[in-house]
N, C-alpha and C positions, 0 to 999 in steps of 0.2 A: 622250330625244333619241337619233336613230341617229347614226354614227360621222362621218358628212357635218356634220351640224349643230353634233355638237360641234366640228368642227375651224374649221368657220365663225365658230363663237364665237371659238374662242382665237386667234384670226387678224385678224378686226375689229373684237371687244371686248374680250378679254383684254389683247391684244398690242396695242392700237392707239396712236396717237402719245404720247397727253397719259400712257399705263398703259410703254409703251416709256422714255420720258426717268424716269420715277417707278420704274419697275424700274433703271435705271440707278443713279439715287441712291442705292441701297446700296451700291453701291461703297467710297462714301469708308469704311464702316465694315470692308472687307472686308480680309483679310492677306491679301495678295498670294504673299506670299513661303512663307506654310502651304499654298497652292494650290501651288504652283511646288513647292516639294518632294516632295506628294505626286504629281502629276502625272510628275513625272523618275524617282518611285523605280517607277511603273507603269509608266512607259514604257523602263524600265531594256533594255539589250539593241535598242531603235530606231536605228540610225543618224540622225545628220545629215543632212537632206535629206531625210529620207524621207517618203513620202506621206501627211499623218494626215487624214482626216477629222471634220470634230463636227458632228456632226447638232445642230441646235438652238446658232447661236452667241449668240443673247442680242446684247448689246449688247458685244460682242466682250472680256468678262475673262478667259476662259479661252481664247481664239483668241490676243490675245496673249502669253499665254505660252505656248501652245504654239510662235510662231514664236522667242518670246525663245529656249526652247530648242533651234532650229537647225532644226526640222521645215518643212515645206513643204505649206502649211495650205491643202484647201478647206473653206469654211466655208459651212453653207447652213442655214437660216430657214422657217419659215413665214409670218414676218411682214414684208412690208416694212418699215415703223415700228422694226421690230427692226433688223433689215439697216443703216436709214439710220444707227441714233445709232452702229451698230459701228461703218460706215462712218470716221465723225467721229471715231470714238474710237482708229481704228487710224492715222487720218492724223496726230494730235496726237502719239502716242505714237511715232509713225515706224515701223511696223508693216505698215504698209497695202501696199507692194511684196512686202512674201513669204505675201500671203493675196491667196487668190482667195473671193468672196464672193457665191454667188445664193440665190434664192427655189428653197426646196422642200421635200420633205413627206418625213419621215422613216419614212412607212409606203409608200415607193414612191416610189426613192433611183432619181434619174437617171443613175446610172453604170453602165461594166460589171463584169461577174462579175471579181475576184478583182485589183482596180485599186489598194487603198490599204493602205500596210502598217500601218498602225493605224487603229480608228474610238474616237471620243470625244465622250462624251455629256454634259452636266451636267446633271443636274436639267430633263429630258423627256420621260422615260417617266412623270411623272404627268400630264401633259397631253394625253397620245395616248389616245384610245378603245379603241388596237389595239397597245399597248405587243409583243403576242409577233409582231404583222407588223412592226413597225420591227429585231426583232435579228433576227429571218430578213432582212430587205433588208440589217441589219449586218453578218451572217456570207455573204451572198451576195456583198460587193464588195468583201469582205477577201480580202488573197494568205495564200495557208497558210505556215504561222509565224507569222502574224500576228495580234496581240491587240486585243481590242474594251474598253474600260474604259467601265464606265456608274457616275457617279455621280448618287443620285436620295437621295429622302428616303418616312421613313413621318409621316406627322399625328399630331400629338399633341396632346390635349385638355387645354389649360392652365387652371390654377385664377383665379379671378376677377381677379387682381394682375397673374397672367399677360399676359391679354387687356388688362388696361389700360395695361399697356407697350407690347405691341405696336401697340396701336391709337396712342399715343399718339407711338410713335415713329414711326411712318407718319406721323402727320401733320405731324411736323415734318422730316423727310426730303423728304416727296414732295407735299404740300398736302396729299393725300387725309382726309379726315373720316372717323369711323368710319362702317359702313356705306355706303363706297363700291363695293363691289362689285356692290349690286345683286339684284333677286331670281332673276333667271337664271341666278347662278354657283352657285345650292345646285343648279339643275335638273344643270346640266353637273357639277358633283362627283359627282352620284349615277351619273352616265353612265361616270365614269373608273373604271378597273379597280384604281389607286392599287398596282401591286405591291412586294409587300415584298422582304426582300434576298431569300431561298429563292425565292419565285419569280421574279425575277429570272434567277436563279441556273439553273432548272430550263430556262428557257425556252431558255437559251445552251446549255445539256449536249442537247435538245432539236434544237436547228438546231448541232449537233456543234461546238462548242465545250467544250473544255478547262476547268474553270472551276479558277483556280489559287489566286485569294483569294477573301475575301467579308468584308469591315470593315463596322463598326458605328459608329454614334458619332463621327463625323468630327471635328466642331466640334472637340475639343480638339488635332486635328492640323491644323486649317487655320484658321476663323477666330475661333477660341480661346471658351471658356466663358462671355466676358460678351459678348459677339455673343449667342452662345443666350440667355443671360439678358435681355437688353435686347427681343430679340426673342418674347417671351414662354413659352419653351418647347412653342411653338407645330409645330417641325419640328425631325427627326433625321434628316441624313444618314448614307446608308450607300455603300459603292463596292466592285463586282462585277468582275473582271479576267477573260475566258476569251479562250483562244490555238487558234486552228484549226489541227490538224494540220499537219504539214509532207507 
């Protein structure tokens, strides 16, 4: 698959309504408040008010806490289906007045050069085809002093018990059966570049960012060890902090 086709996947198949409301429902299992922490101590030194962007807002969990903490959030998608349940979810939560919220593609970021004092990722650099064009577009609409925080994850190949957790908590979260993904999604995995924290890391030092941290192993700082374990040991988050010169 070239970089077009993948992004067409994850846009009307990956990301589509019935895959949109079903990525949602991990919510309930998710701590909030291990997010919110690590989110505050990254964004240590941000002013209130200040302009953050998150490439890739999901279904808006980590957009509202970025406004919970005083930021002035645009937030933008690839997905409409994505967009709509934030939408919903930022208006429940009373949210939805300090985010601004459109459609667009984090490898070719509609804003200008050097617009937002922080940019914030969750878990979307393994879905881009062209992960090192998304933190050049990052470091290009960041003001200097300004830091970029990407959290992503590396795969990890679970043991047979593994997979029967997660398969099996998927389907009682989200309806989904095992083997609902499909035989297109092995096509488009082989197509993603899946980068680890070091290259992550190099890519940012690369398009002149700063790189000040680089963690491993997140789960037990945010949504704690039986998440991972329920989830089948299936995924390991990691989270990359680089600050562009002043």
């Amino acid at each position: 698959m070239n970089p077009e086709e993948v992004k067409h996947f994850m846009r009307f198949n990956r990301w589509n309504r019935s895959n949109a409301v079903a990525y949602d429902a991990y919510r309930r299992l998710s701590r909030r408040e291990g997010w919110k922490r690590l989110l505050a101590r990254s964004l240590k030194g941000i002013p209130a008010g200040a302009a953050i962007l998150e490439v890739g807002s999901g279904t808006g969990f980590i957009t509202a806490i970025l406004a919970e903490l005083g930021f002035s959030v645009q937030g933008i998608d690839l997905s409409e289906e994505m967009l709509a349940v934030a939408t919903a979810n930022l208006q429940k939560d009373g949210w939805a007045a300090k985010v601004n919220l459109s459609l667009g593609d984090a490898e070719s970021l509609n804003f200008d050069d050097h617009c937002f004092d922080a940019v914030v990722s969750r878990w979307v650099l393994w879905t881009l085809p062209r992960p090192q064009v998304a933190i050049c577009e990052m470091a290009r609409v960041l003001k200097p002093g300004g830091s970029v925080v990407l959290i992503d994850g590396s795969r990890l190949t679970p043991g047979a018990f593994g997979r029967i957790r997660a398969n099996l908590l998927n389907w009682i979260l989200t309806g989904r059966p095992p083997g609902w993904r499909g035989p297109d999604y092995a096509k488009v995995q082989d197509a993603l570049p899946h980068f680890t924290p070091d290259q992550t890391a190099a890519s940012m030092q690369a398009n002149g960012l700063d790189v000040r941290v680089v963690e491993q192993d997140l789960e037990s700082k945010t949504d704690g060890k039986l998440y991972f374990w329920l989830m089948g040991g299936t995924w390991s988050s990691y989270f990359v902090k680089g600050v562009k010169p002043a």
